[in-house]
C-alpha positions, -999 to 999 in steps of 0.1 A, spaced: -220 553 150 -238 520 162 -260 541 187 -269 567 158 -284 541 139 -302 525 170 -318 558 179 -330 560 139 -339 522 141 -361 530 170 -376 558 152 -385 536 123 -396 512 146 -424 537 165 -436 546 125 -440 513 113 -455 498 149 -480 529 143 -484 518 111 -489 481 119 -514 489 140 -538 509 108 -528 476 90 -546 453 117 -571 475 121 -578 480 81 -567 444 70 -597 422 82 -624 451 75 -607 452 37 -602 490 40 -577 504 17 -541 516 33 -540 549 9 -565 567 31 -557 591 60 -562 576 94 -595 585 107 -612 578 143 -628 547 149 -659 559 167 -666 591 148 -650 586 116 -634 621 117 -600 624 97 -570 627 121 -545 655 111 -510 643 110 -500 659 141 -523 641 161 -508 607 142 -473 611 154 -463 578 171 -461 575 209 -466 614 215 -499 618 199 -514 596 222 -497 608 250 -509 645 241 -540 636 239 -544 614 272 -559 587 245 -586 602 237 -601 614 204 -604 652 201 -634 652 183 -653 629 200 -635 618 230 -640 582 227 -607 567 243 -581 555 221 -567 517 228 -535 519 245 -528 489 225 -519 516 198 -486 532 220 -480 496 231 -475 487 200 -455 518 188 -430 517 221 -426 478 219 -418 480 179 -395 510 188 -375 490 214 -376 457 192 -362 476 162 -336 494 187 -326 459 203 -323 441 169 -304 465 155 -278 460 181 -277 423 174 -271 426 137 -240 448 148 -221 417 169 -232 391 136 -204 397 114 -199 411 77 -224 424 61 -247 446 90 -269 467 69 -281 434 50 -283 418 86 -297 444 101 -326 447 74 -335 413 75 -339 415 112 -360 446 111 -382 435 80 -392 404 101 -397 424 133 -418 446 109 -442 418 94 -445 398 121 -455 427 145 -482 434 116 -495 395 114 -490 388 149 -520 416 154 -537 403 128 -541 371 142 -547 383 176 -580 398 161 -592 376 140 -568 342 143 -556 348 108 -524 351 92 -525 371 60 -507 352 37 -499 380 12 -479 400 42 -462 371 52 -449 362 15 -441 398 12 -420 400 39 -400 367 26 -395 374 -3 -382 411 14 -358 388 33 -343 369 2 -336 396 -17 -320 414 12 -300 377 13 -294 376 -23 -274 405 -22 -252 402 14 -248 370 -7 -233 384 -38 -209 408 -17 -201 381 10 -200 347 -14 -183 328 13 -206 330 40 -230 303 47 -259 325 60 -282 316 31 -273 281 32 -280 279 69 -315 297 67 -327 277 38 -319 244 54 -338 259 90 -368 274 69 -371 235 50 -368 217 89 -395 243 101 -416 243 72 -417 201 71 -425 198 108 -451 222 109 -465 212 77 -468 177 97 -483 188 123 -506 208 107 -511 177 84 -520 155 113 -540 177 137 -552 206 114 -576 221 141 -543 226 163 -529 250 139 -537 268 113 -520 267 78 -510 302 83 -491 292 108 -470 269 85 -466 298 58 -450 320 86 -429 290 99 -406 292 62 -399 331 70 -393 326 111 -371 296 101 -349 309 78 -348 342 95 -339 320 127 -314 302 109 -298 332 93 -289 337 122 -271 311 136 -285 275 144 -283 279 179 -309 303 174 -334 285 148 -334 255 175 -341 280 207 -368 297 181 -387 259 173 -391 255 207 -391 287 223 -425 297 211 -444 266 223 -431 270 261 -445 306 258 -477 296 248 -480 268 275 -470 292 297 -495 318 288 -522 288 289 -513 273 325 -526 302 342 -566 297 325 -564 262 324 -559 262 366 -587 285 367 -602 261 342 -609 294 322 -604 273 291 -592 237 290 -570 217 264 -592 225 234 -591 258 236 -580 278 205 -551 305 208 -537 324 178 -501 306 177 -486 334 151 -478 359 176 -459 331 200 -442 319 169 -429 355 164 -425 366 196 -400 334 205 -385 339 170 -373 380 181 -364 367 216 -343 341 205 -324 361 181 -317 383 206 -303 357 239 -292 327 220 -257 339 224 -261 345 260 -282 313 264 -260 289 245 -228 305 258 -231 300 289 -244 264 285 -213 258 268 -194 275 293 -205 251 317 -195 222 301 -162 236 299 -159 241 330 -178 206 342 
């Protein structure tokens, strides 16, 4: 049963990524989301069978068949690493306990909107607020209920508590060095940490961290080249993200076998 609802996950997860990556391309321009998806070189209308995730572009050796303008392999990027993080999280809402369609959809819902901002950002180092608000208030309803069916657990409790310690120190640091990050960046912190902290604590604290060491890590290669130095600006939503899913996903692995070594020592 688990790997039936993986392979659907992952199916979801090559739709929305596709879809995520209309909404990044439509967001910043302010073009509506109730149109078909149309090239972006010649503007023709693209049939739904040349829109199907991953095999569309693969048909088509990304290219557009009226034009042939190439098509951004950022779009199947997009649409097999959504499909692999939906697959992956879906796995680790099935080892969290009671209650794994409300974890699982709080997983995926996160996955889902912080794919979308995290290319947002990338583009145009902005966070759209109204996606990210959307997706948390997603989160606490899904929480609301797993809470009503599941009154002893202390999965809301846990995430609220995370989401405040995130939102206060970012809200800090934004507060004392605002050209370091942006304010978007706080608004996302309140749905990474309580996501984070739903579930478990090990996780929120690998998922505060996590993202910064990616970021440096991304930055140490251009600064050595001194391709951009200590001021330069880098969209810190995607990281954020990024170290959020990771986390979620080896905190067990990480934390147990740190504690297996103290055992042991």
């Amino acid at each position: 049963m688990l790997g039936f609802f993986v392979f659907v996950s992952a199916l979801f997860g090559a739709v929305f990524g596709s879809f995520s990556n209309a909404v990044a391309y439509r967001l910043p321009r302010n073009e509506t989301l109730m149109t078909r998806s149309h090239c972006t070189t010649c503007f023709h209308e693209i049939a739904w069978y040349e829109n199907i995730p991953v095999l569309s572009w693969l048909l088509l050796r990304g290219k557009c068949r009226h034009c042939s303008q190439s098509i951004s392999a950022r779009y199947i990027l997009v649409e097999l690493g959504s499909a692999l993080v939906f697959g992956l999280l879906t796995i680790r809402a099935s080892v969290m306990g009671e209650g794994f369609l409300f974890n699982v959809g709080i997983l995926l819902v996160f996955a889902f909107v912080g794919i979308v901002v995290s290319l947002v950002d990338l583009d145009v180092r902005k966070i759209p607020s109204e996606w990210v608000y959307g997706g948390f208030a997603a989160v606490l309803l899904i929480a609301m209920g797993h809470h009503i069916l599941f009154p002893d657990s202390s999965r809301a409790l846990t995430g609220l508590v995370w989401m405040a310690i995130f939102a206060v120190i970012h809200f800090v640091l934004w507060f004392i060095k605002p050209g370091a990050m942006g304010f978007g960046d706080v608004r996302l912190s309140l749905l990474t940490g309580f996501v984070a902290g739903w579930v478990s604590s090990e996780t929120a604290i690998m998922a505060f961290f996590f993202p910064s060491i990616l970021a440096l890590a991304f930055m140490i290669p251009a600064l050595t080249k001194k391709k951009a130095s200590g001021k330069t600006a880098i969209p810190f939503g995607p990281w954020m993200v990024l170290g959020a899913i990771v986390s979620i996903l080896v905190t067990d692995i990480v934390f147990g076998n740190f504690l297996m070594m103290g055992s042991v020592a």
